[in-house]
C-alpha positions in Angstrom: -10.5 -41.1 -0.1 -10.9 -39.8 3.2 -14.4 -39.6 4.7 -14.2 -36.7 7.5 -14.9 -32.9 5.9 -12.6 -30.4 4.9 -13.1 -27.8 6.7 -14.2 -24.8 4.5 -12.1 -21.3 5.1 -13.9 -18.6 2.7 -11.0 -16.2 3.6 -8.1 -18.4 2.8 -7.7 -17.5 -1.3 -8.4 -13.6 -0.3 -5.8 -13.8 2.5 -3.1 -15.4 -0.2 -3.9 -12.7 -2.6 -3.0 -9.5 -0.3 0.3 -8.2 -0.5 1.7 -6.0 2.6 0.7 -2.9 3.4 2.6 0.1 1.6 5.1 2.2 3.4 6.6 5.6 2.9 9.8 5.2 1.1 10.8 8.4 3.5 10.3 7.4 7.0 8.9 3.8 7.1 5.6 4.5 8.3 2.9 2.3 6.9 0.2 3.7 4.9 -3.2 2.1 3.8 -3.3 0.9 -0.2 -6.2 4.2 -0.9 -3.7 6.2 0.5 -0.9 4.8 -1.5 -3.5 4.7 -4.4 -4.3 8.7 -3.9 -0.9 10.6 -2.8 1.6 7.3 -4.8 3.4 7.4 -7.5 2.8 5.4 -10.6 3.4 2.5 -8.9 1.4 3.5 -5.8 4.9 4.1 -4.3 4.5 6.6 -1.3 7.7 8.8 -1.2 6.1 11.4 1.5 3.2 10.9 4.4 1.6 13.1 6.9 4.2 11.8 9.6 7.4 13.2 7.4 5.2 15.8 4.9 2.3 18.4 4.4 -0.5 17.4 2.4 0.3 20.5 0.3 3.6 19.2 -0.8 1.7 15.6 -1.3 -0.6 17.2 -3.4 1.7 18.8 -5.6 3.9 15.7 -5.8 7.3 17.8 -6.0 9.0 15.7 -3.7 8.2 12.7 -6.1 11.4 11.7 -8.2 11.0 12.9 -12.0 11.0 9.0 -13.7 8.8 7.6 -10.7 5.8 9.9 -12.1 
């Protein structure tokens, strides 16, 4: 059993549990998770951002495949 102290990282466990940052499925560019969250899919899928779309046409969610809804 050794002696000397672990040293104690409090962000470790949360850092393991994130997964990458979403991206738009039309041009690449990353998006944060609320964002995905908000103007996703079902799956918090983005298929449209403000680099490649109008918030109008996010809104409305035509651009958004019929079985991804």
């Amino acid at each position: 059993m050794s002696t000397e102290p672990t040293q104690w990282t409090p962000m470790a466990s949360r850092e393991a549990a994130t997964t990458t940052t979403p991206e738009c499925l039309n041009c690449g560019n990353r998006v944060t998770r609320q964002f995905a969250r908000v103007f996703g899919d079902n799956r918090d899928d983005v298929h449209a951002c403000p680099d490649c779309s109008t918030y109008r046409e996010m809104k409305t969610a035509d651009f958004i495949p019929e079985d991804r809804r």
